[in-house]
Every structure is written in C-alpha cells, then in structure tokens.
C-alpha positions as CSV (number, residue, x, y, z in Angstrom):
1,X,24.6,15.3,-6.2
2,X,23.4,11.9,-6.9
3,X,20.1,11.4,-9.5
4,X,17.5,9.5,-8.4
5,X,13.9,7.8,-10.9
6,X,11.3,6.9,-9.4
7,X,9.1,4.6,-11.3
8,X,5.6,4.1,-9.9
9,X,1.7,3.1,-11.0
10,X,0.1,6.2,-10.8
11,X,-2.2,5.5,-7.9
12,X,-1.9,8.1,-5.0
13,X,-1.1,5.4,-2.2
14,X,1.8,5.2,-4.5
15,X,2.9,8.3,-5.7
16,X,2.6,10.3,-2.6
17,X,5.0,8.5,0.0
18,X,7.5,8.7,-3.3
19,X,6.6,12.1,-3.5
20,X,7.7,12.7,0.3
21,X,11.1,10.6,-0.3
22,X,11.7,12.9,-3.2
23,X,11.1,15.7,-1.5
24,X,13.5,14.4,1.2
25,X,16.4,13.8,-1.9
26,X,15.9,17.2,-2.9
27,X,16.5,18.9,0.4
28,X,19.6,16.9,0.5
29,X,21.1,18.2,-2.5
30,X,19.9,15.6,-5.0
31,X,17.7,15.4,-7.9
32,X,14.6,13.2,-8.4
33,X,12.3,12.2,-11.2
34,X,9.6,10.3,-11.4
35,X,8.3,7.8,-14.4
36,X,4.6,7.3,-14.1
37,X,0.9,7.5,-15.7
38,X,-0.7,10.3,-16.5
39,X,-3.3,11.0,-13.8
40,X,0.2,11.6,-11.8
41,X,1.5,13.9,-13.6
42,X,-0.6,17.5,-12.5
43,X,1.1,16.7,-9.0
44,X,4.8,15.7,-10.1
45,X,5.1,18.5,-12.2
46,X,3.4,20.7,-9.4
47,X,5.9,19.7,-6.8
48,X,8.8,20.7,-9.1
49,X,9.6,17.3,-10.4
50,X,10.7,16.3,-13.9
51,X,8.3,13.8,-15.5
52,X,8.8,11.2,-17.5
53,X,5.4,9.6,-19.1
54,X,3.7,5.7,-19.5
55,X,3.8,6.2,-23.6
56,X,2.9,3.1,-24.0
57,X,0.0,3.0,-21.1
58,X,-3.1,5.2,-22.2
59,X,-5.5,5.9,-19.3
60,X,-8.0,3.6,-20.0
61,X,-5.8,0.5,-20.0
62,X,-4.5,1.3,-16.7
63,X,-7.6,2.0,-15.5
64,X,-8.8,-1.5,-16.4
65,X,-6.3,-3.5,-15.3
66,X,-6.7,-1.6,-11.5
67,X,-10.0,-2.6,-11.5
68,X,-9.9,-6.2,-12.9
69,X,-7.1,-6.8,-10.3
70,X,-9.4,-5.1,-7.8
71,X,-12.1,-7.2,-8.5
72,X,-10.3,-10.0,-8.2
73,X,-8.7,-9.4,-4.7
74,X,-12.1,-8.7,-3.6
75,X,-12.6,-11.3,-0.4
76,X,-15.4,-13.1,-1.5
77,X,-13.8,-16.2,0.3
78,X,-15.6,-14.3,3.6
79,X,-18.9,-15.3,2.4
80,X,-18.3,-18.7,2.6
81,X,-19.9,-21.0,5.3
82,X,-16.4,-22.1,6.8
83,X,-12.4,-22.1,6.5
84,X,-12.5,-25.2,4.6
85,X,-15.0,-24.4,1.9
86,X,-13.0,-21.1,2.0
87,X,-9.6,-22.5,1.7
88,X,-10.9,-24.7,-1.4
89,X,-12.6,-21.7,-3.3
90,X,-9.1,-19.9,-2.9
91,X,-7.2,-22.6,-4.5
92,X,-9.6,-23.3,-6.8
93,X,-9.6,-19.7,-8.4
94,X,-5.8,-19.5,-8.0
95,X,-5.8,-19.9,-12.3
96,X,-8.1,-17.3,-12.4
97,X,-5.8,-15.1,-10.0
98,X,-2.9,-16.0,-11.7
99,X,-4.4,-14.7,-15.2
100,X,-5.1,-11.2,-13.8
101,X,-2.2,-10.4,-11.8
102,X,0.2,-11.7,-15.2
103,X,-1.7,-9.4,-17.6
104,X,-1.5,-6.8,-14.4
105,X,2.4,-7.6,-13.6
106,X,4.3,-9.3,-16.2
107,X,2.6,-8.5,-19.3
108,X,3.4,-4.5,-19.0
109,X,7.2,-5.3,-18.6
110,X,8.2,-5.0,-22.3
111,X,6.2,-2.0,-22.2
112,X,7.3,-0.5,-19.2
113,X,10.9,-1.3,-20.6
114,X,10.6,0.3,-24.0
115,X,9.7,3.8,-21.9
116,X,12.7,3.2,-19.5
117,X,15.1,3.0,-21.8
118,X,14.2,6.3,-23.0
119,X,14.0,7.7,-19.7
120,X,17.3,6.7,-18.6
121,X,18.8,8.3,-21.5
122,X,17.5,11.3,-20.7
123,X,17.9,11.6,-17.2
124,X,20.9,8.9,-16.4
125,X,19.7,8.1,-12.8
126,X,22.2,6.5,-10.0
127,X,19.5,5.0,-8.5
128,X,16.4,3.8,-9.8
129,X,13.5,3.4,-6.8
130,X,10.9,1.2,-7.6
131,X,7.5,0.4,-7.2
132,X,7.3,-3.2,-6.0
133,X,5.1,-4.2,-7.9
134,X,6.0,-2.1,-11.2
135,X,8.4,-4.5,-12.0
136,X,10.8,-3.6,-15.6
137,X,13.4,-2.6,-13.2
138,X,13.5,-5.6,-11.1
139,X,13.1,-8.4,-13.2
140,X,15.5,-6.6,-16.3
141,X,17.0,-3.2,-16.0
142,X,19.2,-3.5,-12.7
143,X,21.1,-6.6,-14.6
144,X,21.5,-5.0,-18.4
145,X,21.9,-1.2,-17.0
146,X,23.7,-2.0,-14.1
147,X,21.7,0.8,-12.5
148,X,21.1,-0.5,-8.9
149,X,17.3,-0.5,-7.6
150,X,16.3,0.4,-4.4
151,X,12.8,-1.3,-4.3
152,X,9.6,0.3,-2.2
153,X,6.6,-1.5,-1.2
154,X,3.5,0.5,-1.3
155,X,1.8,-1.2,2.0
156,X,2.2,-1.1,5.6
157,X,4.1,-4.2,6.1
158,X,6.8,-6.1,4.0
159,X,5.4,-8.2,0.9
160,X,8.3,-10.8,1.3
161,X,7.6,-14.2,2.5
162,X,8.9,-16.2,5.8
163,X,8.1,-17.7,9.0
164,X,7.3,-15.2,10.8
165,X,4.2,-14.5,8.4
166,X,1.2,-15.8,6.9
167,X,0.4,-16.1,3.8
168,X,-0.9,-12.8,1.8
169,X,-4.2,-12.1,1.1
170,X,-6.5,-13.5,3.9
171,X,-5.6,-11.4,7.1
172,X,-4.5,-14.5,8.8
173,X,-2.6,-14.2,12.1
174,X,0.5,-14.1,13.1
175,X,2.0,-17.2,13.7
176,X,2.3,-17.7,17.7
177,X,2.8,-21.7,17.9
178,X,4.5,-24.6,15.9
179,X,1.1,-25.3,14.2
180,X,0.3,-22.0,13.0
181,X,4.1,-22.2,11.6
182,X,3.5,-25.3,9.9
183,X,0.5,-23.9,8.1
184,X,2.4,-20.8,7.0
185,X,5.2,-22.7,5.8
186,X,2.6,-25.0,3.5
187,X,0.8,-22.4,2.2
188,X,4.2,-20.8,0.8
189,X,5.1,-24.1,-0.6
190,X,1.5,-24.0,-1.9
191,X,2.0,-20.9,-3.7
192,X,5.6,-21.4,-4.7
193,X,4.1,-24.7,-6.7
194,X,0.7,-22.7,-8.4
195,X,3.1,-20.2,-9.3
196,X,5.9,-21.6,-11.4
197,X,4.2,-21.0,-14.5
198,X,3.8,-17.1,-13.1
199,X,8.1,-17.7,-12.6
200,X,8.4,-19.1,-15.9
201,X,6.3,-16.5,-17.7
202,X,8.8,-13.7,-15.7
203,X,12.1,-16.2,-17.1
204,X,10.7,-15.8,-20.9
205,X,11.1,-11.9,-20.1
206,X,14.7,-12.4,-18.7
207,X,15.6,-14.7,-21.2
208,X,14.9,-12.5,-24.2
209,X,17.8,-9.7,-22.3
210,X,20.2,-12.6,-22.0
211,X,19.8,-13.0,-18.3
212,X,19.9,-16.1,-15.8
213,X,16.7,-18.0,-14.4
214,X,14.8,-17.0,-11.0
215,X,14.5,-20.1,-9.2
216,X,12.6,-18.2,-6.7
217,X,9.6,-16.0,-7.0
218,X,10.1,-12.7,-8.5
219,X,8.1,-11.4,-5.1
220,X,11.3,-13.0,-3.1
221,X,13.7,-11.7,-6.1
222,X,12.7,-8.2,-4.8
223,X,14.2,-8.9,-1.5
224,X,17.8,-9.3,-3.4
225,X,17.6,-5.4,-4.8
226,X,20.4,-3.9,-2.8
227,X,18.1,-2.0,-0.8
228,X,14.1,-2.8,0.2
229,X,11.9,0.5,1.9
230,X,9.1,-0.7,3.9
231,X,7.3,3.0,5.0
232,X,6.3,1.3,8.2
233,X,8.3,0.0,11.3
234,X,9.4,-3.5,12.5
235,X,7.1,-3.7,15.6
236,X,3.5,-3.1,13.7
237,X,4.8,-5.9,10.8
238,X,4.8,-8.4,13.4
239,X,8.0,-7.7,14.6
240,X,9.6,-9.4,12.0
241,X,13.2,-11.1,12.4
242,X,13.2,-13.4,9.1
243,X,13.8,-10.4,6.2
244,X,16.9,-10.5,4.1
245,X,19.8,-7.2,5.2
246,X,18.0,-5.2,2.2
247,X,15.1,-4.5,3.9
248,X,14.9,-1.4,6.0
249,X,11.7,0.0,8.1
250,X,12.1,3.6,7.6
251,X,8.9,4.7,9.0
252,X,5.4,6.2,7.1
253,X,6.1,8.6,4.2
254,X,3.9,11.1,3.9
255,X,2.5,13.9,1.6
256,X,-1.1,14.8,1.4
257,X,-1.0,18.4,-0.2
258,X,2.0,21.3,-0.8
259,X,3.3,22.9,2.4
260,X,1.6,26.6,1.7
261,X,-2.3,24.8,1.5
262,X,-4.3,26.3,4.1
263,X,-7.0,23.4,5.7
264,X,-10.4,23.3,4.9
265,X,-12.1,26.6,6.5
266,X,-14.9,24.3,7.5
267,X,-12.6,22.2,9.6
268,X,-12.5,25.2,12.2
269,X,-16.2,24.8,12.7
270,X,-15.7,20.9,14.1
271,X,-16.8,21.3,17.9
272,X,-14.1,19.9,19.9
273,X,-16.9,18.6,22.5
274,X,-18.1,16.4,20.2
275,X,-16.4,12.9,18.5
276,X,-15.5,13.1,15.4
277,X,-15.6,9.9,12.9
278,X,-13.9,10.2,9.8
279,X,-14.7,7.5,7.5
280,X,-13.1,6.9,4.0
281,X,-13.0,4.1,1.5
282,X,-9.5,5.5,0.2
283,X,-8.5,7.4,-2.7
284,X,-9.5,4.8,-5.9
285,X,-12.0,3.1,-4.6
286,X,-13.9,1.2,-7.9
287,X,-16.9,-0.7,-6.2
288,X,-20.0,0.0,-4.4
289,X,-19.4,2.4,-1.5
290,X,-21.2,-0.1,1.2
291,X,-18.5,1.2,4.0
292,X,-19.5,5.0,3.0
293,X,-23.5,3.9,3.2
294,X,-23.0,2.0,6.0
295,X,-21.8,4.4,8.0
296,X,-23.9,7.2,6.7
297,X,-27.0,4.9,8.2
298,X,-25.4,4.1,11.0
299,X,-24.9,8.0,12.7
300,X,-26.8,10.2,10.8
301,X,-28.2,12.5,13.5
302,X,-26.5,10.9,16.1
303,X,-24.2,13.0,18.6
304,X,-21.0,12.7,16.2
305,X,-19.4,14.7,14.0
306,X,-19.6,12.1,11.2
307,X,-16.6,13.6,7.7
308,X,-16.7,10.9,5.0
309,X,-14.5,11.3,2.3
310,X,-15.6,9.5,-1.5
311,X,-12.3,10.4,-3.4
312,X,-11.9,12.7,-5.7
313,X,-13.0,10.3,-8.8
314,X,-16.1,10.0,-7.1
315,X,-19.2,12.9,-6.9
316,X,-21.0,12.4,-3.4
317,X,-23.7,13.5,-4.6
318,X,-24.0,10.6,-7.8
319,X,-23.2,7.8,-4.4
320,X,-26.6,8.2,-3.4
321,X,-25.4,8.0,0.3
322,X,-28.9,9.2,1.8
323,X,-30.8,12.4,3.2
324,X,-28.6,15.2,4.5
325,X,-28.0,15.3,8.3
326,X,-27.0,18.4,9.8
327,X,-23.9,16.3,11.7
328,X,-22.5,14.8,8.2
329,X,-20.1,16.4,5.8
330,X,-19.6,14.6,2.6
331,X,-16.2,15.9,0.2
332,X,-13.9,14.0,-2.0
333,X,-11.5,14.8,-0.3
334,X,-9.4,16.4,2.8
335,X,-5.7,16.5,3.6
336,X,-5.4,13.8,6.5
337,X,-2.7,15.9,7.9
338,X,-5.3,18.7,8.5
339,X,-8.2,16.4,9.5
340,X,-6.8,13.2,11.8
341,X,-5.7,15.7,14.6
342,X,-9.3,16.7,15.5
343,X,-10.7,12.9,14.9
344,X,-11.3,10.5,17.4
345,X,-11.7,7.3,15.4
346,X,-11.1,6.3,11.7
347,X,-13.4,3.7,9.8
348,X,-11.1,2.5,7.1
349,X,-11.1,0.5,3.8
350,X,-7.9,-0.5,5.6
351,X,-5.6,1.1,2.4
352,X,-1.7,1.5,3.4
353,X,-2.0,5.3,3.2
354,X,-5.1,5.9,5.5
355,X,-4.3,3.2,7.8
356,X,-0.8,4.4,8.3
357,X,-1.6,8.0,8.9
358,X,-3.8,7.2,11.8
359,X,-1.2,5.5,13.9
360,X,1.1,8.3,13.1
361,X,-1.5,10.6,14.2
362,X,-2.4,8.2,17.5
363,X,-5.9,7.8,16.5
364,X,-7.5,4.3,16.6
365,X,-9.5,2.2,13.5
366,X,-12.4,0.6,13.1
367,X,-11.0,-1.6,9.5
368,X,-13.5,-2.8,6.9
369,X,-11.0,-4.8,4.4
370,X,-11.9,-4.9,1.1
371,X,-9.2,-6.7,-0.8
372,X,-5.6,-6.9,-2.1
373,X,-3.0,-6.3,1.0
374,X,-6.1,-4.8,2.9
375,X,-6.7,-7.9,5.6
376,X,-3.4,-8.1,6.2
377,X,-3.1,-4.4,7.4
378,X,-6.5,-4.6,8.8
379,X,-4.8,-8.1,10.9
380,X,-1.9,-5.8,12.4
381,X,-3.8,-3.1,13.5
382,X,-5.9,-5.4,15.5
383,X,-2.8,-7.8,16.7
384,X,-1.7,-3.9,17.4
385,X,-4.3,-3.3,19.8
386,X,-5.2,-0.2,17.7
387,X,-8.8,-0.8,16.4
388,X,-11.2,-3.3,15.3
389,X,-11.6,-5.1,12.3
390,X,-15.1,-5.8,10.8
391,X,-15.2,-7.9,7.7
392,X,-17.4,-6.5,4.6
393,X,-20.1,-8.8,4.4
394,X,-21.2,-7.9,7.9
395,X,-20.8,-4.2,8.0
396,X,-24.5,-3.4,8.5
397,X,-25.1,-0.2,9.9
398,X,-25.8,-1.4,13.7
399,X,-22.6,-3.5,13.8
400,X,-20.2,-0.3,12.3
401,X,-21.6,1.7,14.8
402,X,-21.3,-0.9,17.7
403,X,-17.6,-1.1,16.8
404,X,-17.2,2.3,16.6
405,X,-18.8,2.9,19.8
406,X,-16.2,0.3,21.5
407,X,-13.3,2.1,20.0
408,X,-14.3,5.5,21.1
409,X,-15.2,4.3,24.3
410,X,-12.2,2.3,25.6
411,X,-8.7,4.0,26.1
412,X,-6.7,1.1,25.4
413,X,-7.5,1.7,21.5
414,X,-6.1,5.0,21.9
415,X,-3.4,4.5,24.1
416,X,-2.0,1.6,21.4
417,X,-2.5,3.9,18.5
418,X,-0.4,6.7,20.5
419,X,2.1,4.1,21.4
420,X,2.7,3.1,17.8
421,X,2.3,7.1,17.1
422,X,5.6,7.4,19.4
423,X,7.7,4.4,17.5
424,X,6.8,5.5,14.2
425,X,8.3,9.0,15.2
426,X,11.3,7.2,15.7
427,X,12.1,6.3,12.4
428,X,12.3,9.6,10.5
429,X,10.1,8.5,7.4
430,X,11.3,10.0,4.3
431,X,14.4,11.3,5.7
432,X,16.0,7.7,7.0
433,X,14.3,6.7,3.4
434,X,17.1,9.5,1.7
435,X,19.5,8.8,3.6
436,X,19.8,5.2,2.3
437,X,19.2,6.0,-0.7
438,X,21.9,8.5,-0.8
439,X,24.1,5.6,0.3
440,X,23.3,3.2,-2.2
441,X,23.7,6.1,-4.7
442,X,27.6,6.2,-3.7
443,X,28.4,2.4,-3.2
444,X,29.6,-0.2,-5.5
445,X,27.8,-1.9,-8.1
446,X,26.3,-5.4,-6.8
447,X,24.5,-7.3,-9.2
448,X,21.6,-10.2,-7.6
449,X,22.1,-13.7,-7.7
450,X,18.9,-14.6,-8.8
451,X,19.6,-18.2,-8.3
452,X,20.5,-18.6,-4.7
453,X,18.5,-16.7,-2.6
454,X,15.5,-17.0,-1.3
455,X,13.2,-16.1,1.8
456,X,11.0,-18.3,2.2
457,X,12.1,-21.2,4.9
C-alpha cells in the first residue's frame, strides 16, 4: 500500500478530477489525502478522504487572488480593431500580468511550504500529486524531501511549451506551415525574455532551500517531475509529438457527485422530442453572466428545452436573467453525468471540466471563451470539428442562437464529438492515472536537473 497527497487550489475544476484519481488509488489498495482550501473540504472529507488544511490561506485571500487573476486573463485583446493593435496591448500589459500571476503563483510558495511540511509529517506520502500550478512541491519539496511529484494539469491540453503549439492564452491555431512555426517559436522566445524576472523571483525561493538555479521556466520545470497527467488524450491536444517521456494522456477524470445520488427528479420530465441546450458559465464564474443572459434572450419560448446552470456561489434569481419562460430551467447546479446524456448541444464558458465532459459524453459545443486556458480549449474543439467558437464580445443573443442552430443542425458536429467520445474511452481516465501513479510510488528516487532541460525548441 503506497500513500499518495494531493495538493490542489480549492476550485472544483481542480479538486474533482483529483477526487476521481483518488478514488481510483483507493480501489487499488492505496491511501490518498488531499491538502487544500477550505471551501474543499465538505467534499474531501465527504468522500472518505483525510484532510489536510491552507492554515496559512483564509477564504478571503484565496478568493481574491482567483478573481484578480481572472480579471486579468479576461480577453480584452478581442476588442481591439486588429491583430497588431492586439499583439501590442498584450505585450504591453505583460508587467501588469506578470504582477498578478507572481502574487497568484510564487508569492504563496513559503506559505504553501510552511503547511506541507506539517502535512508530510503527519501523513509521510510516497507520492506527492500536484496541482500544476500550486507550485511548493515543484519548485522546493521534491528536491529537499526527496518525495517524487507526479504533476497534474487542471486543463484539457498540456500547459508545456513546443513546436507543435502556440503560445498560451490567445486561442491561436495550431501550427500547420513553417510560418505559423516561426511565429510560435518567437513568441516562446518572447515570453521566455518578459519572464526572467518571474524565473528569478522563483530562484530567490530555491535559493533560500539551498537549491540550484532554473535556467528554464518553472512552467517547462514541470515537465521534469518524474511523471506529468494530462486528463485529456493526445489527438484533441493537437496531436502532440514534442512533450518530454513524463507526460502521459490518461484521459478525462471525472467526479460530479457520490455514486448513491439519485438525478434531479425534474430531469425525467425533459421531452426527448425536443432539443435540449444546456448552457453553463462553469462552476466559479466571478464576472457578469453575459453567456447566461445571452442565451436566456436568445431561446426563451423557443422550441428548446433551454437548462442553464449559474453555480452554486451564484442565486439565479439575484442574475437578473429575465422573465420566466415555461421552456427554461435555471439551478446552480446539475451533475453533468446525469444531464449531458439527454442534451443535444452545450454552450460553454469553455472551462476544462465542462468542455471535457461533453466530448466524453459525444455531445457537440457552441464555446464562448472567457479567459485563462479558455481560448485554447475553445481552439481544439473547433480544430476538433466538435463545435463552434464564438468570441465574448460578440455573443448577442441572435448570433448564440445562430451558432447553436448550426451545431444542432449539422451531423458532422455530433459525429466529431462521438468520435472523440470513442478515443477518450480508450484511455481509462482515473484508472491509467493510478496506475502510474502506483508505478512511480514503487520506483527509484530521480531527482530533476533543473539546469538542462527544457521544451521549448
């Protein structure tokens, strides 16, 4: 029996796919733990799972650094008149950037640190499985605690750079063509050079443990953990051939709610002859809700079945959404697992979690990014041939419904979902997830070599 920590921000898109991996590690014999905020830890202890708390977190500061980095990774850039004026806005709010996603990243490491090593000395894991972007164990505690770290990543494709991506953050596409190559590879060279004051701040931290420089990103220094779970698979992330032997596409994780919940009596009363659109903004949304009134204007008493969900930190009722409709029903929420099987298209925020569960469930999007990794997943699912994508500043009501329409309307959305659907079933999810784990769990200690490696050529 091997003991495994999981240490995640305690934002449902992360905690439940490492819920469903623990889950996985306990059927196997093995125990699991998990080191996160409080708003997590009703459902850890719920599921059975020992919890160890953020003590030096209190809600409010993690609430506030969500939504500053939120805010930030909002696409404004979309408004602008053209790529150029675009591109320049981007790099000229790159300090800006840089400022939230330190105090956001780096500057909770010594706290995050000062937990964990109480943690550890209570529960003296094998493995530690990490958040990528909760980053104490990365940057510090593999190397002093010689603990190895099996990293996660919380999205539906890989966060580590190379050449057969763009660069993060714009929902650029894939690169088909020497050109589009060349771009990618400037725009890492780009952000390599605006970050290596970001590096540096991240080398004070390893510095003050006694440990050697990154001369690489600490975003590529995750690719060096011994083992790197992408809950996705290799043909929707572009079909990527340029990741380090780490990395392993083990298919979506899910867990939406405990095995003995029935679903929603209501759900029984859907009619079957009629579509139904289910549209979400995700589970933590923080800004207006202009997807949720969007769509609200765009089929109230129309001929669909129209399920919009706010999240449960949201009352529907205080969104102001408009009049009730006999063919709308508002809640905060509803178990996808119950509710995607009777839908015939999703209208998304594009978050890892909703996006993800569609394809598994065959059902094609309509994607409305919002920010962070969200126009890069939005950009897959339409490279996929599985949905639309709309951008934010243009989803009036007549426009969402016109793409909605499309998707409903022409089979090859569906028939892509399905045919993603069928490859993701072939990865196993959480179980190929355990397995490796277990593995890792049972082999020799390898510490990184934070010097040599890197990803992005």
């Amino acid at each position: 029996m091997a003991k495994f920590l999981f240490t995640v921000w305690p934002y449902p898109g992360h905690v439940n796919p490492a819920l469903a991996i623990a889950h996985a590690l306990r059927d196997r014999g093995h125990e699991a733990a998990f080191y996160t905020g409080n708003a997590a830890r009703p459902l850890v202890e719920a599921e059975g799972f020992r919890y160890f708390p953020f003590r030096k977190f209190d809600g409010a500061r993690i609430e506030a650094l969500f939504q500053k980095r939120s805010a930030h990774f909002t696409p404004r850039w979309q408004r602008l008149p053209n790529a150029f004026a675009a591109y320049i806005y981007g790099v000229f709010r790159a300090r800006e950037i840089k400022a939230v996603l330190k105090e956001y990243l780096l500057d909770t490491v010594p706290l995050q640190l000062e937990d964990l090593k109480a943690a550890q000395m209570d529960c003296r894991p094998d493995v530690i499985v990490c958040d990528a972007s909760l980053w104490a164990p990365i940057l510090v505690l593999q190397e002093t605690s010689r603990v190895p770290v099996a990293v996660f990543c919380p999205s539906a494709a890989c966060y580590l750079p190379g050449p057969d991506v763009p660069a993060w953050g714009r929902g650029l596409p894939r690169p088909r063509n020497w050109h589009m190559r060349l771009r990618s590879k400037l725009e890492r060279q780009l952000v390599s050079w605006l970050s290596a004051d970001f590096r540096a701040a991240a080398n004070a931290i390893r510095r003050e443990h006694g440990l050697p420089p990154l001369r690489i990103s600490v975003t590529e220094f995750t690719g060096q953990m011994p083992l790197y779970l992408v809950p996705s698979t290799r043909e929707f992330d572009y079909g990527r051939q340029d990741l380090p032997a780490s990395v392993h596409y083990v298919g979506p994780c899910f867990w939406d709610k405990p095995n003995d919940e029935p679903p929603p009596a209501w759900l029984a009363q859907l009619s079957p002859e009629v579509p139904v659109v289910h549209v979400t903004e995700g589970t933590i949304h923080v800004d207006e809700p202009v997807l949720l009134r969007a769509a609200y204007r765009a089929f109230a008493n129309r001929p669909v079945q129209l399920v919009m969900t706010t999240g449960r930190h949201r009352d529907p009722v205080e969104l102001d959404l408009g009049p009730p409709a006999p063919n709308v029903r508002v809640e905060r929420y509803v178990p996808h697992s119950d509710l995607l099987p009777r839908t015939a298209v999703v209208v998304t925020s594009g978050g890892a979690g909703t996006l993800m569960k569609a394809l598994k469930a065959g059902v094609p999007m309509v994607v409305v990014p919002d920010g962070w990794d969200q126009p890069d997943q939005a950009q897959r699912v339409v490279e996929a041939g599985a949905g639309l994508r709309l951008e934010r500043n243009h989803c009036t009501p007549e426009r969402l419904r016109a793409a909605v329409e499309r998707v409903v309307n022409e089979p090859s959305f569906r028939e892509n979902a399905q045919r993603l659907a069928a490859g993701f079933a072939r990865y196993r999810g959480p179980d190929r997830a355990a397995e490796l784990l277990e593995g890792l769990a049972s082999a020799p200690f390898v510490p990184p070599q934070p010097a040599s490696f890197s990803t992005a050529n």
